[in-house]
N, C-alpha and C positions, 0 to 999 in steps of 0.2 A: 593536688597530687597527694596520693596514699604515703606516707614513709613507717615505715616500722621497725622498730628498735625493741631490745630484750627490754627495756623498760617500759617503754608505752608505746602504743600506733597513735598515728597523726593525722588527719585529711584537714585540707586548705580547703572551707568552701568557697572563700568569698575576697576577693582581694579588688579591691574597686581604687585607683588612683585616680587624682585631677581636682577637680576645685569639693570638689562633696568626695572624701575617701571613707571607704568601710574594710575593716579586717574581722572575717567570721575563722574561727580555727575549732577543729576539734579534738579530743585525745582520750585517750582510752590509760588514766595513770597507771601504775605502776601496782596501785591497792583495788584496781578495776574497775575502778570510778569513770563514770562518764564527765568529761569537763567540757564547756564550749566557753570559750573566749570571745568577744566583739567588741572591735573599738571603731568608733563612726567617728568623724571631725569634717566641721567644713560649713558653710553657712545653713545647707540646710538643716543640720543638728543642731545649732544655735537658736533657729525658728521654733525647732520643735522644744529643746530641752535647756532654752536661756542663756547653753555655753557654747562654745565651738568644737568641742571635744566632750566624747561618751563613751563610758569604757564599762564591761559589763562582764561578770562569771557567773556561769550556772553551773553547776554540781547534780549529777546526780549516780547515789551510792551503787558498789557494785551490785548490791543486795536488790536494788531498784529497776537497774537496768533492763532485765531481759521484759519486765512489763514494760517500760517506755515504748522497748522495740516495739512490743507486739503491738502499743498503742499509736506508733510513727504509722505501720501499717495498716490498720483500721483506719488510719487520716487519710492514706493512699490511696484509699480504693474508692474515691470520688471519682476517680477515672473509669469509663464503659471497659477500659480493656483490662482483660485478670491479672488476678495481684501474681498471681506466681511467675505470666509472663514479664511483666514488668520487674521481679525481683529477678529472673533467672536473666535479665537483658544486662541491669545490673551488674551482677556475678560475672559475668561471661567479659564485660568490658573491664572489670577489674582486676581478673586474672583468680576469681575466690569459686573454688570446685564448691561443687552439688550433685546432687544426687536427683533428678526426675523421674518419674514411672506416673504411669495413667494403665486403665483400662476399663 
């Protein structure tokens, strides 16, 4: 779920409970900053990384972000179907206007 506040936006991607749990969050601070949060625990984290809990931040600056975007996108379009339908599907189920024209 999207939540937005004058200080930063928030999306929950990933909230996984029961014997293997994962928390993925994202936000948008305050300074414009891209952050992503992840915290895994559970046996199989333990397999992979020795302990039973894995906690993890990524950062990246506002200065940075609108290239990530553009390169999240480029990652996306492994898909046959076009990137603008898939982005305007997006938009449409998150309630986030645009602007389309062809001709």
């Amino acid at each position: 779920m999207a939540e937005e506040t004058p200080q930063r936006k928030h999306l929950a991607i990933e909230h996984t409970n029961g014997r293997n749990s994962r928390d993925i969050d994202a936000f948008i601070n305050e300074n414009g900053d891209l952050y992503i949060y992840g915290y895994d625990c559970g046996p199989v984290t333990s397999d992979f990384f020795g302990s039973s809990d894995y906690e993890y931040h990524l950062t990246i600056k506002a200065e940075d972000k609108d290239m990530i975007l553009l390169l999240v996108l480029k990652a996306l379009h492994d898909n046959p179907d076009s990137i603008s339908s898939r982005v305007m599907d997006l938009a449409r189920e998150h309630n986030i206007r645009y602007d389309f024209h062809s001709f």
